[in-house]
PDB file of N, H, CA, C and O in Angstrom:
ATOM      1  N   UNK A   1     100.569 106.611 113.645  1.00  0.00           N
ATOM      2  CA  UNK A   1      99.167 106.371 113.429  1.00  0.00           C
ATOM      3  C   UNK A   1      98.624 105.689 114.688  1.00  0.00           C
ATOM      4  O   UNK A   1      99.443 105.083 115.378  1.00  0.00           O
ATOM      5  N   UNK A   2      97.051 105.719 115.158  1.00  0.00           N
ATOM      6  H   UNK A   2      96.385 106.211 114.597  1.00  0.00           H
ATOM      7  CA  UNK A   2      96.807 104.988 115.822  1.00  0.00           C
ATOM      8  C   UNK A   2      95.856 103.972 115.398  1.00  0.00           C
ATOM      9  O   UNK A   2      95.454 103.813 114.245  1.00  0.00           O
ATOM     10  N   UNK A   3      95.505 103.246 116.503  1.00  0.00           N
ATOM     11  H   UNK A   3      95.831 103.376 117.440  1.00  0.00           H
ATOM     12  CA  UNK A   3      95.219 101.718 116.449  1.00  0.00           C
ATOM     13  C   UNK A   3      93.849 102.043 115.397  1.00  0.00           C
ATOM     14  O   UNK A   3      93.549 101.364 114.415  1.00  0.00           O
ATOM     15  N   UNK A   4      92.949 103.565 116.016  1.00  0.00           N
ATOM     16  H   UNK A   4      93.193 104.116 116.813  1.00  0.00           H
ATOM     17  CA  UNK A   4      91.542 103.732 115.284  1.00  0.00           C
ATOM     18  C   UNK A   4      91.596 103.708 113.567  1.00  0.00           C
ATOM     19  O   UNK A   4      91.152 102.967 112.690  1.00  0.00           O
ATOM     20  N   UNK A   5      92.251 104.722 113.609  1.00  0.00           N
ATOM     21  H   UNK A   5      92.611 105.324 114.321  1.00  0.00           H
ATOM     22  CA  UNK A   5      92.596 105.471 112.178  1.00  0.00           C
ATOM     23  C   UNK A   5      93.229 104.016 111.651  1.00  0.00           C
ATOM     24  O   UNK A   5      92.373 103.645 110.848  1.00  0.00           O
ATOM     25  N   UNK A   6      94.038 103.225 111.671  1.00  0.00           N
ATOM     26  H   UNK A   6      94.734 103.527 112.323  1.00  0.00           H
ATOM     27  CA  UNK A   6      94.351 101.934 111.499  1.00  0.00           C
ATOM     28  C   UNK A   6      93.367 101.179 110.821  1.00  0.00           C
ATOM     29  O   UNK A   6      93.482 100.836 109.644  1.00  0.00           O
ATOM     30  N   UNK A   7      92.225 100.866 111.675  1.00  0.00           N
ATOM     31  H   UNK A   7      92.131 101.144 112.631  1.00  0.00           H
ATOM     32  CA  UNK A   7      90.988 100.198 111.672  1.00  0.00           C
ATOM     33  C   UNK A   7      90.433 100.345 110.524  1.00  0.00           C
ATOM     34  O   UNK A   7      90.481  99.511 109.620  1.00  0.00           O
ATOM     35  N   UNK A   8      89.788 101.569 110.478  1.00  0.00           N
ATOM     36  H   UNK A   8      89.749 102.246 111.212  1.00  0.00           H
ATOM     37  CA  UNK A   8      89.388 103.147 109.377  1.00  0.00           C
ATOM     38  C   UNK A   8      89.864 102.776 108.297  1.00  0.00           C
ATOM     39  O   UNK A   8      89.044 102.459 107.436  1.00  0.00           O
ATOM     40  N   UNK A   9      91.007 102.703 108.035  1.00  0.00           N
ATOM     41  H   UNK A   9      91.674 102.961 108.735  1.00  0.00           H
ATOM     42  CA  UNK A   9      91.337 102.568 106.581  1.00  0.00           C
ATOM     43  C   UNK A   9      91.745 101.244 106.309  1.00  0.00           C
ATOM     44  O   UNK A   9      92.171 100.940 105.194  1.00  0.00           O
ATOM     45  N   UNK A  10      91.625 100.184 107.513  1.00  0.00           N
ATOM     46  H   UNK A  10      91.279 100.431 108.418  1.00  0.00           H
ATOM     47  CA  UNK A  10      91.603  98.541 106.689  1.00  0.00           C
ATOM     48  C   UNK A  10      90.156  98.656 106.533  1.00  0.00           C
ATOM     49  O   UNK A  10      90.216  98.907 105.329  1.00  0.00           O
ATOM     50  N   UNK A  11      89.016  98.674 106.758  1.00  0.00           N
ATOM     51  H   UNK A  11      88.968  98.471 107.736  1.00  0.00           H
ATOM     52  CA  UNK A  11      87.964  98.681 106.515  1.00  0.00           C
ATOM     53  C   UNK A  11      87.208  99.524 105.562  1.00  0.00           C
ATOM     54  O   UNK A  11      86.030  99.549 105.205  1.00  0.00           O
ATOM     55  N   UNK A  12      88.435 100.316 105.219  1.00  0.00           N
ATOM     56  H   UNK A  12      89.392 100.296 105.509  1.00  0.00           H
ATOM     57  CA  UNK A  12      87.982 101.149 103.822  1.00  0.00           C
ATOM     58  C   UNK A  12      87.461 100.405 102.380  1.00  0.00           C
ATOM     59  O   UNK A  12      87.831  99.247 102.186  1.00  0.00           O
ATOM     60  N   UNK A  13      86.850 100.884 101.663  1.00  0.00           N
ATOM     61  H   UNK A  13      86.550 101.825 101.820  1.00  0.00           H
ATOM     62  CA  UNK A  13      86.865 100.206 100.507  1.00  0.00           C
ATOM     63  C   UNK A  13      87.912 101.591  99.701  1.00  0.00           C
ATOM     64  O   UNK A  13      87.369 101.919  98.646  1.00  0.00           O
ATOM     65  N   UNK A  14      88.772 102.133  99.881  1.00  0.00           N
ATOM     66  H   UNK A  14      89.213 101.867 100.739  1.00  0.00           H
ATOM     67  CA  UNK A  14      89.489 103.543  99.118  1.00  0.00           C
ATOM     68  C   UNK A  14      90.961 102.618  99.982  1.00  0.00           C
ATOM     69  O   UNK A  14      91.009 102.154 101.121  1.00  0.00           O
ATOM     70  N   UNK A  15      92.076 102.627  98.813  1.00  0.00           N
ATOM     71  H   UNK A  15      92.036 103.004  97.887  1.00  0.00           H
ATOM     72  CA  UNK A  15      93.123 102.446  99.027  1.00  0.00           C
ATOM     73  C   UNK A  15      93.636 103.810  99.633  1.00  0.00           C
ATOM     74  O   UNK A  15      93.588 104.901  99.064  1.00  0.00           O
ATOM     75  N   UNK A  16      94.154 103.541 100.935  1.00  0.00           N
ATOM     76  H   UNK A  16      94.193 102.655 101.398  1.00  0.00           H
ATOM     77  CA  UNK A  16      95.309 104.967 101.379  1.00  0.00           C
ATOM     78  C   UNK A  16      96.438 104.468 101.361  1.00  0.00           C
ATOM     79  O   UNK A  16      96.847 103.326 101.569  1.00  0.00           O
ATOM     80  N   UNK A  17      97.118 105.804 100.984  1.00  0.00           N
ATOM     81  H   UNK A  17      96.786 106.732 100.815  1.00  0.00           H
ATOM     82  CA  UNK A  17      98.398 106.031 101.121  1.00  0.00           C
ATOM     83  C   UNK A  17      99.382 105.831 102.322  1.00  0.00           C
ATOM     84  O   UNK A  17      99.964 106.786 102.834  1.00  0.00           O
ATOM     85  N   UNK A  18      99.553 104.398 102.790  1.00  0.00           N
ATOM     86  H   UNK A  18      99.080 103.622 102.373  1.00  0.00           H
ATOM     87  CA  UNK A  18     100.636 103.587 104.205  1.00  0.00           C
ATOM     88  C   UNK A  18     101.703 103.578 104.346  1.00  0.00           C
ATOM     89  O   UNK A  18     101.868 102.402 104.023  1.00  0.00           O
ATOM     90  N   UNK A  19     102.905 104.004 104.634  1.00  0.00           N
ATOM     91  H   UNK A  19     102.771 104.959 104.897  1.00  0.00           H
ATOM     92  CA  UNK A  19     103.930 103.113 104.281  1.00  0.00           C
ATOM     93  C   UNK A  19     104.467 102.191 105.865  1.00  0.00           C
ATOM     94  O   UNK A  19     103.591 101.502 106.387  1.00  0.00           O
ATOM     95  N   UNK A  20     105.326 102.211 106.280  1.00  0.00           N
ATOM     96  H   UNK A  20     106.038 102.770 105.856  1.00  0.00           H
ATOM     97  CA  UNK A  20     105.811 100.808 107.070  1.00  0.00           C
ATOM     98  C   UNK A  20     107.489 101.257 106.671  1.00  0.00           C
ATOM     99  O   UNK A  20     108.022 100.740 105.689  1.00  0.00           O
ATOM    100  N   UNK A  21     108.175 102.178 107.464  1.00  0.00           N
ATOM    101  H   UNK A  21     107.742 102.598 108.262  1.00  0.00           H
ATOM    102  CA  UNK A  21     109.904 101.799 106.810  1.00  0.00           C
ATOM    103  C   UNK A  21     109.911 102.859 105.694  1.00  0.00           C
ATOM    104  O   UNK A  21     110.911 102.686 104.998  1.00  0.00           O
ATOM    105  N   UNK A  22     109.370 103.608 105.385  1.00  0.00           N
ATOM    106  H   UNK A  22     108.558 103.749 105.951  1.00  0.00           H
ATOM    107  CA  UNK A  22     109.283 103.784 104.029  1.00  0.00           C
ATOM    108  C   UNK A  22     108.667 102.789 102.787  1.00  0.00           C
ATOM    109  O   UNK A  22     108.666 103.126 101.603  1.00  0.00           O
ATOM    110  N   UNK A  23     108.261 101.784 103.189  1.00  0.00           N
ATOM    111  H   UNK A  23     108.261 101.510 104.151  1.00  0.00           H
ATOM    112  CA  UNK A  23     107.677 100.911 102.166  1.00  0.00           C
ATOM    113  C   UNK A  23     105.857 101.477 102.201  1.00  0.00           C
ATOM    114  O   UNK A  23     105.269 101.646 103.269  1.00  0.00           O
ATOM    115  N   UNK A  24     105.316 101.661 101.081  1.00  0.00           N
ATOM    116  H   UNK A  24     105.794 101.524 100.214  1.00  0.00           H
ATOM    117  CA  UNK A  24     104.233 101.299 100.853  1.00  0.00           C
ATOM    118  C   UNK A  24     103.584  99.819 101.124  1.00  0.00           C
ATOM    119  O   UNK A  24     104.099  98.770 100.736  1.00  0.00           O
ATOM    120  N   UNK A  25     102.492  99.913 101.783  1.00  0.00           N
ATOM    121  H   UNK A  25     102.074 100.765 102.098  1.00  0.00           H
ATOM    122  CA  UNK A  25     101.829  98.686 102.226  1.00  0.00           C
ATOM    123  C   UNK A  25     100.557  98.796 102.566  1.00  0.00           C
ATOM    124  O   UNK A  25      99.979  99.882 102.596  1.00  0.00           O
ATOM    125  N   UNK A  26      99.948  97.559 102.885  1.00  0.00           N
ATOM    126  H   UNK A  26     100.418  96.677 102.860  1.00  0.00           H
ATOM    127  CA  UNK A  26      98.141  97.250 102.803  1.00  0.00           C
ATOM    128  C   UNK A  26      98.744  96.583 103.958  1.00  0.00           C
ATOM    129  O   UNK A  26      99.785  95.963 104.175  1.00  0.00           O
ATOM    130  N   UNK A  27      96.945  97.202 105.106  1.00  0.00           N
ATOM    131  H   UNK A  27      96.099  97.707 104.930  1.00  0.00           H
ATOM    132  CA  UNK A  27      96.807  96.931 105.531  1.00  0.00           C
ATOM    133  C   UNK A  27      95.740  95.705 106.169  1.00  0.00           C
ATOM    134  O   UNK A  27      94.569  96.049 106.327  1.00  0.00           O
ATOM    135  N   UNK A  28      95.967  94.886 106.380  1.00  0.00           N
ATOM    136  H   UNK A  28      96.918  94.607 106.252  1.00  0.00           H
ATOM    137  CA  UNK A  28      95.277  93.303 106.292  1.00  0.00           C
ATOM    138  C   UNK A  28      94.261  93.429 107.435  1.00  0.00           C
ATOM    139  O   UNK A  28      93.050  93.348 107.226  1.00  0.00           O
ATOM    140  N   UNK A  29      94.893  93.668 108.882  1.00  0.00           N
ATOM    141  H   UNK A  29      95.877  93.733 109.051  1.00  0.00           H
ATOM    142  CA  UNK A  29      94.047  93.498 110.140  1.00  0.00           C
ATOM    143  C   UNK A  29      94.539  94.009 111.058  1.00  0.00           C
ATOM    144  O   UNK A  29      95.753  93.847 111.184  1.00  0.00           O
ATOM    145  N   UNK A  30      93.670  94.986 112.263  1.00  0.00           N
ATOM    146  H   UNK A  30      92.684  95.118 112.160  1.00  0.00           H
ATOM    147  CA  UNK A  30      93.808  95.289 112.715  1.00  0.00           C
ATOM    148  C   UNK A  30      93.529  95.065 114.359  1.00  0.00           C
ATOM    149  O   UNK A  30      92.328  95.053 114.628  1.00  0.00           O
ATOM    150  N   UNK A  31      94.354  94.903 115.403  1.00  0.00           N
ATOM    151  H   UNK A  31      95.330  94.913 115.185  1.00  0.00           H
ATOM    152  CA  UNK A  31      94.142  93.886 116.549  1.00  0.00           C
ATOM    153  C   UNK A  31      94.331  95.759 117.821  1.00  0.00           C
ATOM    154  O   UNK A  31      95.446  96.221 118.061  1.00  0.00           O
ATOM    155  N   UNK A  32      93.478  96.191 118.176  1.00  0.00           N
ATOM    156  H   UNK A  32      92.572  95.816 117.981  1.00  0.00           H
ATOM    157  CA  UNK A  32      93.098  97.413 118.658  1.00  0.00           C
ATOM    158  C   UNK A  32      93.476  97.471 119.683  1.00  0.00           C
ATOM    159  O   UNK A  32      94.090  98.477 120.036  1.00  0.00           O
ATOM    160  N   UNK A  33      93.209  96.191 120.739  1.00  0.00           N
ATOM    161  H   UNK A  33      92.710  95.374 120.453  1.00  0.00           H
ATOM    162  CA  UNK A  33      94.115  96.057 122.072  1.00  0.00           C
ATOM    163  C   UNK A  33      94.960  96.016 122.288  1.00  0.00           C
ATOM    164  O   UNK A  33      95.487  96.285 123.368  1.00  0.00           O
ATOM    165  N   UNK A  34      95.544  95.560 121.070  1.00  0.00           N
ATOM    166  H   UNK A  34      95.117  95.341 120.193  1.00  0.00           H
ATOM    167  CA  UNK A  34      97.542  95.381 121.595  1.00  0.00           C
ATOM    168  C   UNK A  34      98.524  96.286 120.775  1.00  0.00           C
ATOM    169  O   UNK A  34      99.752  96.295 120.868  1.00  0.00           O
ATOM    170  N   UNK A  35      97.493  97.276 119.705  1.00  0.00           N
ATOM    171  H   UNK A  35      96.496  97.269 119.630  1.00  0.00           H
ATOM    172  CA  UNK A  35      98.018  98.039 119.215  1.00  0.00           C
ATOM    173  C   UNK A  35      98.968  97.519 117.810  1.00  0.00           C
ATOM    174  O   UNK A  35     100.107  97.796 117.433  1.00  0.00           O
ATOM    175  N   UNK A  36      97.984  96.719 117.323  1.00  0.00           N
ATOM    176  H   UNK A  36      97.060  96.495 117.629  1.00  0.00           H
ATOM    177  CA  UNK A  36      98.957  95.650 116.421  1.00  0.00           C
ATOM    178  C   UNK A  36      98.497  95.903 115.019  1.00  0.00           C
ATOM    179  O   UNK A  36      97.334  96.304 114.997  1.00  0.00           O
ATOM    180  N   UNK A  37      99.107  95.780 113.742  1.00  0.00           N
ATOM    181  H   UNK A  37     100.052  95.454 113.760  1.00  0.00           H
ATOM    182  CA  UNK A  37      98.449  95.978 112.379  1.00  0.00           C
ATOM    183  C   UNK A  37      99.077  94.515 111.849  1.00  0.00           C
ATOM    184  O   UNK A  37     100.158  94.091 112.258  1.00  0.00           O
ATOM    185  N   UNK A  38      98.220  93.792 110.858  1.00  0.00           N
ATOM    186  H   UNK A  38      97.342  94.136 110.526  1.00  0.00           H
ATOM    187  CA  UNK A  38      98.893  92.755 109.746  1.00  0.00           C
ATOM    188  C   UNK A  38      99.029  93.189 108.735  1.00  0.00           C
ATOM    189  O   UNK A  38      98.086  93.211 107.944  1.00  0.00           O
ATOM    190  N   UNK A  39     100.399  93.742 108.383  1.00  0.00           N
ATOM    191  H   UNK A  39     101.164  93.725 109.026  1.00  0.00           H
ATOM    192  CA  UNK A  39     100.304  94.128 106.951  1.00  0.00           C
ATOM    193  C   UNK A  39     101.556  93.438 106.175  1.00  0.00           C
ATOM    194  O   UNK A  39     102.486  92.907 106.781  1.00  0.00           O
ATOM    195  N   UNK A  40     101.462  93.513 104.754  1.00  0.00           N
ATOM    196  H   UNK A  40     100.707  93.944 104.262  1.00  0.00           H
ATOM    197  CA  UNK A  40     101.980  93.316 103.707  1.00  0.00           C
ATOM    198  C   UNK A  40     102.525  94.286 102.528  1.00  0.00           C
ATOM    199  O   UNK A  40     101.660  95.062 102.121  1.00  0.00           O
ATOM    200  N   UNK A  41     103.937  94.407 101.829  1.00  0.00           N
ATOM    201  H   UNK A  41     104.639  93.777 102.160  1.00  0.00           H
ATOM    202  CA  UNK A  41     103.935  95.618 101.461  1.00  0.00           C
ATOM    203  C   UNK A  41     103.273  95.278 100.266  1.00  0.00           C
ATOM    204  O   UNK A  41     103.018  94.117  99.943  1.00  0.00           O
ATOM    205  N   UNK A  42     102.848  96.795  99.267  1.00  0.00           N
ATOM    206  H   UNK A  42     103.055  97.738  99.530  1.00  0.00           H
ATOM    207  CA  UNK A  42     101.913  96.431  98.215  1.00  0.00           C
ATOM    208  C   UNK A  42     102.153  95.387  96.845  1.00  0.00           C
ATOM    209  O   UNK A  42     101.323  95.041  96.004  1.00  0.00           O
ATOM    210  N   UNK A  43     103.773  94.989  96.972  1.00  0.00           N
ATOM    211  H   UNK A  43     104.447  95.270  97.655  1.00  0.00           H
ATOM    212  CA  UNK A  43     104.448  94.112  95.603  1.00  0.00           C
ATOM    213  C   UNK A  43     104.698  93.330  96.188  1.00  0.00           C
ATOM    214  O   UNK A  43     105.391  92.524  95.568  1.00  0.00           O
ATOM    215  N   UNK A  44     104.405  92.919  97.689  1.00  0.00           N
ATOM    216  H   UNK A  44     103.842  93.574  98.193  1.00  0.00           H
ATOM    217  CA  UNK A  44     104.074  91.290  97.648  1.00  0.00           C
ATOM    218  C   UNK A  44     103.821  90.767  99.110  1.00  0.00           C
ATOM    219  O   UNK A  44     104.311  90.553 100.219  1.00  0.00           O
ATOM    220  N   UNK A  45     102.583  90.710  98.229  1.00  0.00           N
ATOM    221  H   UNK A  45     102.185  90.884  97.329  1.00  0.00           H
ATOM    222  CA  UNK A  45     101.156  90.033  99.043  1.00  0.00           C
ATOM    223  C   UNK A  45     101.382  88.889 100.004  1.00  0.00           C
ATOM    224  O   UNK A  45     100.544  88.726 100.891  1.00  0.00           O
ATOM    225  N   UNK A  46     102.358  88.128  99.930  1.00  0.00           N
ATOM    226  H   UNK A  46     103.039  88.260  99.209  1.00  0.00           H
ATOM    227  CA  UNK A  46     103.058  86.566 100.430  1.00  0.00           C
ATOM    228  C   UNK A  46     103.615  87.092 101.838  1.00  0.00           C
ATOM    229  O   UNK A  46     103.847  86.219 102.674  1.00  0.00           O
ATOM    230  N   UNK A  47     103.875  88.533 102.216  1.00  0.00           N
ATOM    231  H   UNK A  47     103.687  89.242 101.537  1.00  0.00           H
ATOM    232  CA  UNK A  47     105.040  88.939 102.564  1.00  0.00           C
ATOM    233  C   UNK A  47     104.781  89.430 104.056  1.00  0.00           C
ATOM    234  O   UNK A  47     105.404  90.324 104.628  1.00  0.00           O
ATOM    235  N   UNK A  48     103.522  88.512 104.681  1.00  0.00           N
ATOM    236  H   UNK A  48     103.015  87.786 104.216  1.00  0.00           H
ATOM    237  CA  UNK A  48     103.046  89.356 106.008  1.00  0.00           C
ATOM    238  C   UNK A  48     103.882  89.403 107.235  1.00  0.00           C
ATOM    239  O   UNK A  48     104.902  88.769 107.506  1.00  0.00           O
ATOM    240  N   UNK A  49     102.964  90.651 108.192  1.00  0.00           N
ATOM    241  H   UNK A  49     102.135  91.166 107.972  1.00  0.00           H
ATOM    242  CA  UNK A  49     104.093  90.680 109.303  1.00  0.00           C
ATOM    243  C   UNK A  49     103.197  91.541 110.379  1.00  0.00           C
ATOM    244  O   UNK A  49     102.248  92.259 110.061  1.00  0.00           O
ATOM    245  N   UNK A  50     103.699  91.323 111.759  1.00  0.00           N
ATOM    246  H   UNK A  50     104.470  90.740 112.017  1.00  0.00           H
ATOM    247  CA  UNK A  50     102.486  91.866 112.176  1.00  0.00           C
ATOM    248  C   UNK A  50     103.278  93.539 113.089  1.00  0.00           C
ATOM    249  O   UNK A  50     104.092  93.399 114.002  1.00  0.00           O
ATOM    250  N   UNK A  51     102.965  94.520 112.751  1.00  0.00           N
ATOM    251  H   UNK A  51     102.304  94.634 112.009  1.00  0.00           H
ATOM    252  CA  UNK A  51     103.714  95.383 113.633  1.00  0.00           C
ATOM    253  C   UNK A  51     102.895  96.533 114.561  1.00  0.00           C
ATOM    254  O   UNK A  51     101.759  96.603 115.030  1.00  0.00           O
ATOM    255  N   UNK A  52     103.835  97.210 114.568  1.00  0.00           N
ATOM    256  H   UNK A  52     104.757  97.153 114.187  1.00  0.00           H
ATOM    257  CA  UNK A  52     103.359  98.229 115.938  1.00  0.00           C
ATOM    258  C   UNK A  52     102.146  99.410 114.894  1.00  0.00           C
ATOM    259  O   UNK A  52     102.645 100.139 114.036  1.00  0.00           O
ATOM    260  N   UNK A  53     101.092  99.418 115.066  1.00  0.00           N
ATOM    261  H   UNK A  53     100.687  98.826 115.762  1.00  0.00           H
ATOM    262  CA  UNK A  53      99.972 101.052 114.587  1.00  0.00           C
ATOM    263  C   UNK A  53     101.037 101.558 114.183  1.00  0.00           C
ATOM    264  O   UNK A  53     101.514 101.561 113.048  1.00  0.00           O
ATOM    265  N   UNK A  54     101.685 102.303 115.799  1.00  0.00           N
ATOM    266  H   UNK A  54     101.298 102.301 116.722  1.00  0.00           H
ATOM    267  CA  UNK A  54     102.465 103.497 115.833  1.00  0.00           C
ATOM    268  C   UNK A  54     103.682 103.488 114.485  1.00  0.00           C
ATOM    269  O   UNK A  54     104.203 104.554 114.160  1.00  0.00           O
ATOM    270  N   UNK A  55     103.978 102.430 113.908  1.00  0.00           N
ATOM    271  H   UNK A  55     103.554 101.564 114.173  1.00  0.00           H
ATOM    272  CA  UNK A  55     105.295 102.551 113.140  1.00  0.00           C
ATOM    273  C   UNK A  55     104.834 103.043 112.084  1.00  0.00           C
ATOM    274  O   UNK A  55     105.687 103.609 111.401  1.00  0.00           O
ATOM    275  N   UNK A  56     103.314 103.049 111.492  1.00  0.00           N
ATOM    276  H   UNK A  56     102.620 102.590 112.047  1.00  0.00           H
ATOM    277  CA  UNK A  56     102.789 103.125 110.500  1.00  0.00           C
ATOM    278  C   UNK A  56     102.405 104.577 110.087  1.00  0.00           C
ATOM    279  O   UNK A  56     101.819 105.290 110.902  1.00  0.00           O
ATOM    280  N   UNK A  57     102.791 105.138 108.558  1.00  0.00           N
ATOM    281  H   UNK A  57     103.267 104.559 107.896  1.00  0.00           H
ATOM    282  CA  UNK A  57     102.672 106.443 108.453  1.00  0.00           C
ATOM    283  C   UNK A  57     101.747 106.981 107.382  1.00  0.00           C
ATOM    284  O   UNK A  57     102.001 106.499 106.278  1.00  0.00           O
ATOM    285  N   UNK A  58     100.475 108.077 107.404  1.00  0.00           N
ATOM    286  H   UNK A  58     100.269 108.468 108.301  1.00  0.00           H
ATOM    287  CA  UNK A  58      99.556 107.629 106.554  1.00  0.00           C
ATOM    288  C   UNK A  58     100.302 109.192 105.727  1.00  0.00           C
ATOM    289  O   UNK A  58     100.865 110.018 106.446  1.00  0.00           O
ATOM    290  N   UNK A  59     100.204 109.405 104.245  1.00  0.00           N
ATOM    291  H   UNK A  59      99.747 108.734 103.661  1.00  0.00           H
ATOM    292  CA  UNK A  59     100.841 110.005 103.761  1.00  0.00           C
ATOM    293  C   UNK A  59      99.861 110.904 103.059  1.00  0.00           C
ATOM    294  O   UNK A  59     100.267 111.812 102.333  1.00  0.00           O
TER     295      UNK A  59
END
């Protein structure tokens, strides 16, 4: 995925389909310059982390 499409769907009000690893996850924030996402997987919210757009797969 990239950093845009990233953006796009944290700013969605429509849950998409993310995963991270194979995990399903929400995406929190998106940092466009460094190519960065904050996400959390969807069963637990406590559980943030900040990783690469690119690792992220929209399904």
């Amino acid at each position: 995925m990239d950093a845009q499409r990233a953006q796009e769907i944290a700013s969605s009000r429509n849950m998409a389909n993310v995963t991270y690893n194979g995990t399903p996850i929400y995406i929190e924030h998106v940092d466009q310059e460094a190519g960065k996402a904050t996400i959390h997987p969807l069963d637990e919210p406590d559980t943030k982390q900040s990783v690469s757009v690119s690792s992220l797969k929209e399904q």
